[in-house]
Structure formats: structure tokens, C-alpha cells
C-alpha positions as a Markdown table, in Angstrom:
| # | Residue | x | y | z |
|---|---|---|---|---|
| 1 | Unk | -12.2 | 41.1 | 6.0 |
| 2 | Unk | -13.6 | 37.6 | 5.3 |
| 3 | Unk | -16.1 | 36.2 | 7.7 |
| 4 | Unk | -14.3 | 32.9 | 8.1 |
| 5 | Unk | -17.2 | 31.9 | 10.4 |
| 6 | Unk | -19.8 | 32.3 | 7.3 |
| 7 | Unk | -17.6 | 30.4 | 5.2 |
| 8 | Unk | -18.1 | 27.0 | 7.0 |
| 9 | Unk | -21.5 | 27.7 | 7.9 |
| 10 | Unk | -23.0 | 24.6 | 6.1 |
| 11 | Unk | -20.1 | 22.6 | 6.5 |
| 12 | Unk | -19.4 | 23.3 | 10.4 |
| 13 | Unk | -22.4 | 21.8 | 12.5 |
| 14 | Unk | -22.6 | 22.0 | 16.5 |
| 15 | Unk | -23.8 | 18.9 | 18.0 |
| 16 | Unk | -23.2 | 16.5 | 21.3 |
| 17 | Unk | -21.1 | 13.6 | 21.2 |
| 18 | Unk | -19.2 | 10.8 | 23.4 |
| 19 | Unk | -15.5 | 10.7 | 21.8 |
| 20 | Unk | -15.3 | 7.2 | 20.7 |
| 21 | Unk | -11.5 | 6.7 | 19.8 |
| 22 | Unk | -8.7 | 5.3 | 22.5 |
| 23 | Unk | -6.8 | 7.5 | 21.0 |
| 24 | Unk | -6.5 | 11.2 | 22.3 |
| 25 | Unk | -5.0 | 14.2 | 22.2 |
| 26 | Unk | -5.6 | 15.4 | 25.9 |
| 27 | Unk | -4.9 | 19.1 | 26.3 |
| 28 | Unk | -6.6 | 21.2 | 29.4 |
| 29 | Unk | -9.0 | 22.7 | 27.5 |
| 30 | Unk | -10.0 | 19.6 | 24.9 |
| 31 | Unk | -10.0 | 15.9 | 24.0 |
| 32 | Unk | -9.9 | 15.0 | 20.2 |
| 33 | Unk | -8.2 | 12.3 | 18.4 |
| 34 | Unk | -4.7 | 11.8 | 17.6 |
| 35 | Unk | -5.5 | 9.4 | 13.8 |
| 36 | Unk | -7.3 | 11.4 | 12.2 |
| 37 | Unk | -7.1 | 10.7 | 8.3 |
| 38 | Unk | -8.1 | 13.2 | 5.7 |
| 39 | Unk | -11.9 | 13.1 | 4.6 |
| 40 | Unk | -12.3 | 9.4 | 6.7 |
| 41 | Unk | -15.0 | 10.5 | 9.0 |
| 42 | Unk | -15.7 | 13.8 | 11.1 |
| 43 | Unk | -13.5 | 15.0 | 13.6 |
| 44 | Unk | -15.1 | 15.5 | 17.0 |
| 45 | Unk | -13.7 | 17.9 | 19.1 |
| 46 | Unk | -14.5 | 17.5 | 23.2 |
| 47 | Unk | -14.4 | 21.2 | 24.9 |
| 48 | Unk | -13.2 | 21.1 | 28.7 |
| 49 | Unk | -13.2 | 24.8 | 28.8 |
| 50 | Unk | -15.5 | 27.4 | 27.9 |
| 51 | Unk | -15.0 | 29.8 | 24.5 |
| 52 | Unk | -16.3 | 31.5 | 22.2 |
| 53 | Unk | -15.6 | 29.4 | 18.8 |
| 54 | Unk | -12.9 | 27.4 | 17.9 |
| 55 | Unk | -10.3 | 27.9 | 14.9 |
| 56 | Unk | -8.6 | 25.4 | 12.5 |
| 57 | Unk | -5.0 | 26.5 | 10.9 |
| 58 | Unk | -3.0 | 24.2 | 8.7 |
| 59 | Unk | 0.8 | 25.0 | 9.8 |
| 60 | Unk | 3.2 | 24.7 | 6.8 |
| 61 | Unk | 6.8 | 25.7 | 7.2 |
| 62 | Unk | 6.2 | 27.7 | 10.2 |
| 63 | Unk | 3.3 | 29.6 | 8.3 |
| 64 | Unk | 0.0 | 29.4 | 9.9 |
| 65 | Unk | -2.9 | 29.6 | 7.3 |
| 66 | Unk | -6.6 | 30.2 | 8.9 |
| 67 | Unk | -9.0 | 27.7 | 7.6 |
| 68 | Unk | -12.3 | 28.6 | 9.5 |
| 69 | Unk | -14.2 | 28.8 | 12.9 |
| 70 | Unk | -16.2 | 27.2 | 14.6 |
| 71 | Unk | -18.8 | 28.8 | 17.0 |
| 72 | Unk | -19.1 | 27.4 | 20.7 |
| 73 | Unk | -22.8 | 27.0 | 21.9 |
| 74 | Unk | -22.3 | 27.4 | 25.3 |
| 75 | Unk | -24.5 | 24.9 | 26.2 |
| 76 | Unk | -23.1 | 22.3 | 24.7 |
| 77 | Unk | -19.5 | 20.6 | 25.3 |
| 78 | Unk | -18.6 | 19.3 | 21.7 |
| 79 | Unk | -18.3 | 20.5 | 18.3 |
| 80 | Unk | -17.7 | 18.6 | 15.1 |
| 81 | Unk | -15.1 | 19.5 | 12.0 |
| 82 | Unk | -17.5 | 17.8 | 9.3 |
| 83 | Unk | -15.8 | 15.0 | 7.1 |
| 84 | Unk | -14.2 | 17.3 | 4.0 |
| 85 | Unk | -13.1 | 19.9 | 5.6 |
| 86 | Unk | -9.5 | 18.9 | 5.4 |
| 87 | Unk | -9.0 | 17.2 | 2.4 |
| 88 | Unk | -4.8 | 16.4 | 2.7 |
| 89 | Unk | -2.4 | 15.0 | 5.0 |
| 90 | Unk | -0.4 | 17.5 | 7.1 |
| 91 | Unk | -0.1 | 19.3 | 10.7 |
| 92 | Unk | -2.7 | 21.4 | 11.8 |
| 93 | Unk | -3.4 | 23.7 | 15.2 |
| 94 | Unk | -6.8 | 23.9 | 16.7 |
| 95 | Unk | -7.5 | 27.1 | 19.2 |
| 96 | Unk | -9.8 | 28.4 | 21.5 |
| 97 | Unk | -10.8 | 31.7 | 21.0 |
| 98 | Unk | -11.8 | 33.3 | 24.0 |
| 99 | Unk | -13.6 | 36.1 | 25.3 |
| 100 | Unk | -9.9 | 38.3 | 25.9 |
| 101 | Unk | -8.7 | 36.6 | 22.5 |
| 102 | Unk | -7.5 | 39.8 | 19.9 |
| 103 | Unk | -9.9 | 40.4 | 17.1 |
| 104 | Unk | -6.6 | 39.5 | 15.0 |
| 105 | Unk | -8.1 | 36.0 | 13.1 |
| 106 | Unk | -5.4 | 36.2 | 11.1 |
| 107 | Unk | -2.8 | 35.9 | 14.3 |
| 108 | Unk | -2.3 | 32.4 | 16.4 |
| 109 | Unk | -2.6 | 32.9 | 20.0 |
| 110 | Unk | 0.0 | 31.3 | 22.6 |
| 111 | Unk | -1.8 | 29.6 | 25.2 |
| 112 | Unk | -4.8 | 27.4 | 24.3 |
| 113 | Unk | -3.9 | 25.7 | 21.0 |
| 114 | Unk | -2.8 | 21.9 | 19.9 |
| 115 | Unk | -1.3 | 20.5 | 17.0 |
| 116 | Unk | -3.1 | 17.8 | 14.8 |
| 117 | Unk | -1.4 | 15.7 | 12.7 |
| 118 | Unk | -3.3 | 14.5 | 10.1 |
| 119 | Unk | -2.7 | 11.8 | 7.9 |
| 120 | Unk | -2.7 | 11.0 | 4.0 |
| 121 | Unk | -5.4 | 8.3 | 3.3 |
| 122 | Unk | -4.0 | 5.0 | 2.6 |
| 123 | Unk | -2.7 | 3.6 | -0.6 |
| 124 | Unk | -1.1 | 0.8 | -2.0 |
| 125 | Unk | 1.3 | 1.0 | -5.4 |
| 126 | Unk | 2.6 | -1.8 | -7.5 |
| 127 | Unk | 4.8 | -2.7 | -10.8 |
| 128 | Unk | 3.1 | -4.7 | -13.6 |
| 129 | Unk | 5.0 | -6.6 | -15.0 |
| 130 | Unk | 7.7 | -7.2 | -11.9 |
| 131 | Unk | 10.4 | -7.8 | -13.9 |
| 132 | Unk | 11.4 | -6.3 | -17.7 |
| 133 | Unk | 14.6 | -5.7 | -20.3 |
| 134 | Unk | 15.6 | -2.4 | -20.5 |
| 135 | Unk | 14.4 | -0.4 | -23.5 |
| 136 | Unk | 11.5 | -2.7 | -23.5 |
| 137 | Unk | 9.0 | -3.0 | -26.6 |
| 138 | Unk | 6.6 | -0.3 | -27.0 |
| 139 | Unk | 4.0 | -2.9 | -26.9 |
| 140 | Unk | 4.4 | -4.2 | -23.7 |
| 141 | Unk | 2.9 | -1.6 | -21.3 |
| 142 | Unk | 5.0 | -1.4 | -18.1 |
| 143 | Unk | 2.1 | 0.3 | -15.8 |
| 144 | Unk | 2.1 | 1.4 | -12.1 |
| 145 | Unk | -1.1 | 0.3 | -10.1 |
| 146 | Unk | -2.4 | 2.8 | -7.9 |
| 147 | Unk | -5.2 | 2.2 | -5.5 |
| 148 | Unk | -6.5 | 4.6 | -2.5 |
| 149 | Unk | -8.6 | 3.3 | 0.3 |
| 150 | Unk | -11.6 | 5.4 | 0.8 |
| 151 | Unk | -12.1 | 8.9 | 1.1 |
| 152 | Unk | -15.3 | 7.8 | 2.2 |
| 153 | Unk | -16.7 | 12.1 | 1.7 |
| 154 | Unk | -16.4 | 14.7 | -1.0 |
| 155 | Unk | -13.7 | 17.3 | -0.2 |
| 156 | Unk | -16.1 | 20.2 | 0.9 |
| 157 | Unk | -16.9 | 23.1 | -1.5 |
| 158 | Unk | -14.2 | 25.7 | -1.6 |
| 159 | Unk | -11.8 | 23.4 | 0.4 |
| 160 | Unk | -8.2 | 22.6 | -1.5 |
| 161 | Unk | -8.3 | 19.9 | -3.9 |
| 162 | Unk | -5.2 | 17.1 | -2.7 |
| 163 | Unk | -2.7 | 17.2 | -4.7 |
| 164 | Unk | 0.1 | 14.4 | -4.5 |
| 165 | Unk | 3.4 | 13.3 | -6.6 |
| 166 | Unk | 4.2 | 10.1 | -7.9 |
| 167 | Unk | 8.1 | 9.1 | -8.3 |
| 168 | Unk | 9.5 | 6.5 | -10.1 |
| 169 | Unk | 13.2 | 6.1 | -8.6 |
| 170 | Unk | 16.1 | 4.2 | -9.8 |
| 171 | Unk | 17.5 | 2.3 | -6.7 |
| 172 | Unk | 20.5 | 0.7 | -8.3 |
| 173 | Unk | 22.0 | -3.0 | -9.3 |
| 174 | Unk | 21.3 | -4.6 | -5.7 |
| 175 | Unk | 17.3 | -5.8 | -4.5 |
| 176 | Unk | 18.4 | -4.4 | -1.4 |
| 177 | Unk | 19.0 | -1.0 | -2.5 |
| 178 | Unk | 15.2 | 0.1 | -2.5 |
| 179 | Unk | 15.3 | -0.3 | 1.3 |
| 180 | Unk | 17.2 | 3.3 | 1.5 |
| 181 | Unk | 14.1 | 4.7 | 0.2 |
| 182 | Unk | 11.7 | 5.0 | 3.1 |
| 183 | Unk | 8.7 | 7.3 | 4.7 |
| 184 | Unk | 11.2 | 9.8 | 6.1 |
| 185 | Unk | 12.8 | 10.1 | 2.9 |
| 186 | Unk | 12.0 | 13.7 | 0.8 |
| 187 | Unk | 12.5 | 14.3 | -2.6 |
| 188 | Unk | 15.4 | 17.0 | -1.1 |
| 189 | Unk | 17.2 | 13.9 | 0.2 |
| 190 | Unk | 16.3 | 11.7 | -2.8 |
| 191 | Unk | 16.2 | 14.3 | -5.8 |
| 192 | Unk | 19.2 | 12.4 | -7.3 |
| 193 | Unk | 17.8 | 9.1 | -7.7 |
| 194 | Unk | 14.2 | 10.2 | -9.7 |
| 195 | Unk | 13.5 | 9.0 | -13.2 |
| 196 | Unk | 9.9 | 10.6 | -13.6 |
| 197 | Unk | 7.4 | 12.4 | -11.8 |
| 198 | Unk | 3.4 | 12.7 | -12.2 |
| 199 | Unk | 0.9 | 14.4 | -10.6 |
| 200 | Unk | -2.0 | 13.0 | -9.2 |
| 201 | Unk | -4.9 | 15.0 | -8.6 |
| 202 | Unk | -7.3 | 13.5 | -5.5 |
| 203 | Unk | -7.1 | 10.3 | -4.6 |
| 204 | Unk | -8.4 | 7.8 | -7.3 |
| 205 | Unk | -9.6 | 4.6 | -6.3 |
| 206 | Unk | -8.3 | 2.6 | -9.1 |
| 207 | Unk | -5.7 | 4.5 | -11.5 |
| 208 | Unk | -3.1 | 2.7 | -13.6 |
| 209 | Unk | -0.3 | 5.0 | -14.5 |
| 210 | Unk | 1.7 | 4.1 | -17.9 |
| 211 | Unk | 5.3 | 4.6 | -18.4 |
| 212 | Unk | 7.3 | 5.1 | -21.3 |
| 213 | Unk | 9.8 | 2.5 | -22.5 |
| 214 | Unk | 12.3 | 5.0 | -22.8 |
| 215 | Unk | 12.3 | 5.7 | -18.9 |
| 216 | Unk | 14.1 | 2.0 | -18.0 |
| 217 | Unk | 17.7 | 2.3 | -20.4 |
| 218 | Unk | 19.7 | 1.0 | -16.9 |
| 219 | Unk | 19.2 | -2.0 | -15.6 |
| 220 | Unk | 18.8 | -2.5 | -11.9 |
| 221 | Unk | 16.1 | -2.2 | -9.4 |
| 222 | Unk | 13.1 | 0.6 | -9.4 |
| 223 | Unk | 10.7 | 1.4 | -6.9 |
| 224 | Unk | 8.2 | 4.2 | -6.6 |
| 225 | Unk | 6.6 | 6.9 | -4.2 |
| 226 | Unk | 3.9 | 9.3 | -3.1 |
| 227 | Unk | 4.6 | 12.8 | -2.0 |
| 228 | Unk | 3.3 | 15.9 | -1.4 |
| 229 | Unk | 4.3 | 19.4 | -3.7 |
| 230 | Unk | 6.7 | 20.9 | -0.6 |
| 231 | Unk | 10.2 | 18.7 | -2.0 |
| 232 | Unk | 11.6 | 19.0 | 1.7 |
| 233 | Unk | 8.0 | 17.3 | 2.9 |
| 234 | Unk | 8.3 | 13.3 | 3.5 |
| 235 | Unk | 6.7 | 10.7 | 1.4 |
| 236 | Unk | 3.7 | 9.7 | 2.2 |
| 237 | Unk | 3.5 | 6.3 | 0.7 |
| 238 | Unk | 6.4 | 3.5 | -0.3 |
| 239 | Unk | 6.0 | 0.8 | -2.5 |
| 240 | Unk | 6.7 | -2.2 | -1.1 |
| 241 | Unk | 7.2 | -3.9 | -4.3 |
| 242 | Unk | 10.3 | -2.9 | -6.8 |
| 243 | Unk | 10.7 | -3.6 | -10.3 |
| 244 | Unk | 13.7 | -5.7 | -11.9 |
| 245 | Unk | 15.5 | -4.3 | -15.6 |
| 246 | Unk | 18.0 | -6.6 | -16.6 |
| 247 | Unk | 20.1 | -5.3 | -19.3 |
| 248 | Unk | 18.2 | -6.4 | -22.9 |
| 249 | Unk | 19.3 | -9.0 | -25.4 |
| 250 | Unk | 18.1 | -7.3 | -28.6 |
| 251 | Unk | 21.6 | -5.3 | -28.9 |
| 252 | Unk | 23.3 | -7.2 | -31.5 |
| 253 | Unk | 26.9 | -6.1 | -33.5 |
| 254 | Unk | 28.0 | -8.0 | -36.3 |
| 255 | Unk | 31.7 | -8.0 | -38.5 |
| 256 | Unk | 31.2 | -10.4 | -41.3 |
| 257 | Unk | 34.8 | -12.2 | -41.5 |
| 258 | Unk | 34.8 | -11.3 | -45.4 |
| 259 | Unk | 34.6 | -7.4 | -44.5 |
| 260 | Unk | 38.1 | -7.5 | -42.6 |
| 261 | Unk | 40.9 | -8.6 | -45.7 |
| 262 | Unk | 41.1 | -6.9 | -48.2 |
| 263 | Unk | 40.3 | -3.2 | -46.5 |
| 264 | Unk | 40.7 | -1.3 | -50.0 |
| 265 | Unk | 37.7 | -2.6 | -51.3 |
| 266 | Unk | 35.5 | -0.9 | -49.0 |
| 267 | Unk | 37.3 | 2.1 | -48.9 |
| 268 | Unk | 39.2 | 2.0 | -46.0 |
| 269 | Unk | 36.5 | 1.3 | -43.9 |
| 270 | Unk | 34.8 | -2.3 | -42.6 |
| 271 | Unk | 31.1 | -2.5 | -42.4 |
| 272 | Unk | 29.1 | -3.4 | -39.5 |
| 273 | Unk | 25.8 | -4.4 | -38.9 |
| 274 | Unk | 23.9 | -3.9 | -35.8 |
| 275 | Unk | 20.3 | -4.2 | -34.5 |
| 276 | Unk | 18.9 | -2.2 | -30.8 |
| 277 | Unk | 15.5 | -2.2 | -29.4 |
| 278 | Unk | 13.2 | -0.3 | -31.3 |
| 279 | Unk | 12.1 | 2.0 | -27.9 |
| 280 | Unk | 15.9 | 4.1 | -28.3 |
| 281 | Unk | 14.9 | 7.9 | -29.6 |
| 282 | Unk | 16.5 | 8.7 | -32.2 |
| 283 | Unk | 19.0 | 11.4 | -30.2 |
| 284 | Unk | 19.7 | 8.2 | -28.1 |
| 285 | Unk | 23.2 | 6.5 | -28.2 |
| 286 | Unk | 23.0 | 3.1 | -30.0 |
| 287 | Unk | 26.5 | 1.7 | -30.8 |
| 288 | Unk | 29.8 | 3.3 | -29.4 |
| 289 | Unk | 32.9 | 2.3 | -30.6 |
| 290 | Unk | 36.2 | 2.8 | -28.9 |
């Protein structure tokens, strides 16, 4: 069996500490706080209660995954998760292991254990430009602007690397329609309304993201998001911004009068000319005549 306590032996540090935040999880047996934000700072845990080490799980879909322990000094109160530990957004359960805990690492205990929700670090997204044609030129880049506040620590060594999504969804013809989109939104609940997806590794501090011209052929309002792998998971950032396509003037279809009278002399067929935006694939519809 792994020695889960080895493995955070560098990263896991015991030390004394006055809990600083106003905001608190308040449990019998500890104090810690309630915002904590993936690799932000180090998460200091205040023991009320004696035990033997303490253990971090991160709880997806019911499934509780062992990420390490923590041994108790008994003569000191406090221990600290060092900053890199967990490197994603997400619920978690601390526990104290006790002296009649089972050997079972693998097994959470009822009892003495809290959930910690941790959240994603921040992030802003924007369109550039805000407003385009559809099939726009290849030559004018329509990007997405991504920028992530902190982390201010490496992700520890061994730890998960973050891992997000980014969705480009069609809203529809109204501004207001991007409003339906929101943080308790999932890609389960929104699947329907996604253009393109991309994944982002980490959490860049500057990325622009480039789309192809191809991706906008209906006009109306777009708007993107951040989520994590799970598709029933909520986003975890909303763009605040949207991006207008109004339908593009460079579809032209011309019958020269001349064509029309006298049929015969084409065959039985009139000619037409017509000119579309360059960014249609060739598969694409162009011209449909009814």
C-alpha cells in the first residue's frame, strides 16, 4: 500500500498559526476557512480536538479519492495544507484520524469530517472585435482574451495538473439571450447551444484563443465559458461580454436582364453570377435555389 503520509512529506509542513480569515468553517473538532481558492495561499487548519493526522479527499460524484495525510504533533494545535496541494476548484472533506480510526485509508469515516469547497481561481474572458459579419475574412482574427488572476504557487510535484474547458456558445438573435447562460449552467443543460470547445491546460495569465471564421455562419449573439471535464459540473466562469454576427453583405446573386429572352440560346438554362465570402469550405452551401 502507498504511504500517503511519505508522499506529502515535503509538501505538508506542521507549524503554529492564528487563523486570520472571518470566514470559517466551525466544526467541533476544527476551524478553517470557508474561501479557499486553488494554489492562492496555504490553507491553515485550526485543531480543537486531539488526533493522530489529518486526511484530505477530493469528493467527485459521490467518489471519495484520498489525496494525502497530514500528521498531528500533539503539541501543537494547527497544521497547514501548503499552497499547491490542490491545484483545481471542487469539493473536498478533511478528517480526523483518530486513535480508534480503521487502518482502512482508503475508507472515509462518519463522524469527524467537513466538506471544503474550493474554488477555481478567477478569470476574466472577452471578444475581440465585439461585433463581426458572419463568415468573416480570414484575415481578420476574431480572438478570445483569456486572463487568470494569480496562482500565486506552482501546483506541487505529483499533484493533478488543472484542466478546464473553454465554450464558445451561440445564444441566439436577441442581446438578451446570453443571460440564460449563467454559473449554474452545465454543459448537460447547455450541450445544444455549443459551437466549439478547447482545452486549456493550467491557468495562463495571458492567453489569446483564435477562432476560425468558419465557426460564426449565423448571425446573432455569442458568448463564452469555462468549465471543468465532468459535463454535469457547473461553469466556472461567464463572460460578461457577448459578441454581435450580423448576417454578411458579401453574398451577392446576379441575372443579367439579357440572359432571360431568348432561353434557347443558352441551352435552356439562364446564367447567374454570384459572389460569397471567401471563409465558406468548400462542402459548405453557397447559393440555394428554390
Amino acid at each position: 500500500m502507498v504511504d500517503h503520509g511519505n508522499i506529502f512529506l515535503n509538501t505538508f509542513y506542521i507549524t503554529l498559526f492564528c487563523l486570520t480569515s472571518v470566514r470559517v468553517v466551525a466544526e467541533d473538532w476544527l476551524n478553517v476557512t470557508s474561501n479557499y481558492t486553488a494554489l492562492m495561499s496555504d490553507l491553515r487548519i485550526d485543531l480543537l480536538e486531539s488526533g493522530v493526522a489529518v486526511q484530505l479527499y477530493e469528493l467527485q460524484n459521490d467518489n471519495y479519492t484520498l489525496m494525502g495525510t497530514i500528521t498531528v504533533d500533539e503539541n501543537w494545535p494547527n497544521v497547514t495544507l501548503h499552497c499547491g496541494i490542490i491545484t483545481k476548484g471542487g469539493r473536498y472533506v478533511l478528517q480526523l484520524v483518530s486513535n480508534n480510526t480503521t487502518e482502512d485509508n482508503e475508507m472515509i469515516q462518519d463522524g469527524q469530517t467537513v466538506e471544503l469547497e474550493v474554488r477555481w481561481p478567477a478569470a476574466s474572458l472577452s471578444f475581440e472585435p465585439k461585433r463581426i459579419s458572419t463568415y468573416p475574412d480570414p484575415r481578420q482574427q476574431v480572438v478570445i482574451v483569456m486572463k487568470f488572476e494569480g496562482p500565486q504557487c506552482e501546483p506541487a510535484v505529483g499533484s493533478s495538473v488543472p484542466m478546464l474547458w473553454l465554450d464558445l456558445m451561440y445564444c441566439g438573435l436577441s442581446a438578451g439571450a446570453c443571460k440564460n447562460v449563467s454559473r449554474e449552467s452545465s454543459r448537460n443543460s447547455m450541450e445544444h447551444l455549443i459551437v466549439h470547445s478547447e482545452k486549456i491546460r493550467g491557468y495562463p495569465r495571458f492567453r489569446k484563443i483564435f477562432l476560425k471564421c468558419d465557426i460564426f455562419g449565423i448571425a446573432g449573439y455569442y458568448t463564452a465559458v469555462l468549465r471543468p471535464p465532468e459535463r454535469q459540473a457547473a461553469f466556472t466562469h461567464v463572460m460578461d461580454g457577448q459578441l454581435e454576427v450580423v448576417p454578411s453583405n458579401k453574398f451577392t446573386l446576379n441575372v443579367h436582364g439579357k440572359s432571360i429572352f431568348p432561353c434557347d440560346n443558352y441551352g435552356g438554362g439562364v446564367p447567374v453570377m454570384f459572389q460569397y465570402p471567401s471563409c465558406i469550405l468548400p462542402t459548405s452551401d453557397k447559393v440555394k435555389i428554390k
